[in-house]
C-alpha positions as CSV (number, residue, x, y, z in Angstrom):
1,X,-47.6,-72.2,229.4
2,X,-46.4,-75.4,228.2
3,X,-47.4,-78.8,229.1
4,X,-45.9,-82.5,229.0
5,X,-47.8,-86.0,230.6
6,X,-46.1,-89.1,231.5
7,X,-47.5,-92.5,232.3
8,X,-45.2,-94.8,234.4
9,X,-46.2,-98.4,235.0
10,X,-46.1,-99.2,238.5
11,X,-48.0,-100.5,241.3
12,X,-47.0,-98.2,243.6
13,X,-48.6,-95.0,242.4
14,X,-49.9,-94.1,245.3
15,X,-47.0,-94.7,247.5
16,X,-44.6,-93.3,245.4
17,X,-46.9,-89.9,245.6
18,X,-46.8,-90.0,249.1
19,X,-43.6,-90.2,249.0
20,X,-43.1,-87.3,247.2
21,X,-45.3,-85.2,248.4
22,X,-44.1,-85.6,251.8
23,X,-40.9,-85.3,250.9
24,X,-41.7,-82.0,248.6
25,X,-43.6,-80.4,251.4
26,X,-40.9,-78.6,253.5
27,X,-40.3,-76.6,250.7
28,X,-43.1,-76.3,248.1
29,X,-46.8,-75.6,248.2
30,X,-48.1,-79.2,248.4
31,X,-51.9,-81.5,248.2
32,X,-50.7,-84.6,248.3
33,X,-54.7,-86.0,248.9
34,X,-55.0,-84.5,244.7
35,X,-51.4,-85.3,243.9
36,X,-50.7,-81.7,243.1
37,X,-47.0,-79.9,243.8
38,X,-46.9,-75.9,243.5
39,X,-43.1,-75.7,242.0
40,X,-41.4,-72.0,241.4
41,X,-42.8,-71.3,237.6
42,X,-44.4,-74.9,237.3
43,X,-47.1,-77.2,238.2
44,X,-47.5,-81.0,238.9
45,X,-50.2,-83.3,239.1
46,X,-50.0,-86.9,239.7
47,X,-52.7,-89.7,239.5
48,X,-52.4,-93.6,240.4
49,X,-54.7,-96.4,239.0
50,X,-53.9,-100.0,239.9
51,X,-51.4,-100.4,237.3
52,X,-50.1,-96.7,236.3
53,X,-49.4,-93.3,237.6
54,X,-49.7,-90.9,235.2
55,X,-47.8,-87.3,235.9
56,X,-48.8,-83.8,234.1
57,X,-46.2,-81.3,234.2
58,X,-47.2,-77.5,233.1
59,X,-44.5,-75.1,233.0
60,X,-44.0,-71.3,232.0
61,X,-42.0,-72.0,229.8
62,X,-39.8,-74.8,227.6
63,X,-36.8,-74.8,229.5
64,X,-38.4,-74.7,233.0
65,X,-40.6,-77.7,231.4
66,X,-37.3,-79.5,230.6
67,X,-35.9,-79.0,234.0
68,X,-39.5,-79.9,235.9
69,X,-39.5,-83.2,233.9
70,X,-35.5,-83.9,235.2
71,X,-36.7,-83.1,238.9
72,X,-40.1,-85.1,239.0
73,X,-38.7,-88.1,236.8
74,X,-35.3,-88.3,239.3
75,X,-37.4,-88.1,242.5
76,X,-39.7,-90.9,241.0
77,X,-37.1,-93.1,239.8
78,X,-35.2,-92.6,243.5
79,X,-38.2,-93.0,245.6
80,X,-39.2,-95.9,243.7
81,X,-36.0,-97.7,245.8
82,X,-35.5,-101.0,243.9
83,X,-38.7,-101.4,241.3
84,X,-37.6,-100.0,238.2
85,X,-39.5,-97.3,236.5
86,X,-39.5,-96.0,233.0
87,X,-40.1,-92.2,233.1
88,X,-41.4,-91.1,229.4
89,X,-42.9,-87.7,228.7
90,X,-44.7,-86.8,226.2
């Protein structure tokens, strides 16, 4: 397995993973109460503080990672509507 953590600063942590759970739901295995998204060969778990949400990504392998982080970062970024976000993993 291979792993990779962003932090994004944002208000809207909690919101945005709402959002995205909601909107991942119809098709993945979904907890949006933890923040955590079941995707095929990959994992997600996201966490908002007042000022942050921080997002763990844990893959199978490197290029699944690499995909996972274009998906969850896109999704982010467009559910975010008009605040802008900087998505960086690490």
């Amino acid at each position: 397995m291979v792993e990779s953590r962003a932090f994004v600063e944002t208000a809207s942590g909690q919101r945005l993973i709402n959002r995205l759970c909601k909107h991942w739901a119809h098709k993945l295995e979904v907890d949006a109460e933890s923040g955590h998204v079941v995707f095929p060969g990959g994992e997600c778990w996201m966490k908002a503080s007042d000022s942050q949400l921080s997002v763990d990504l844990q893959a199978e392998d490197a290029e699944r990672l690499e995909r996972l982080k274009d998906v969850v970062a896109s999704h982010l970024e467009r559910m975010a509507g008009k605040e802008p976000l900087s998505v960086v993993w690490q």
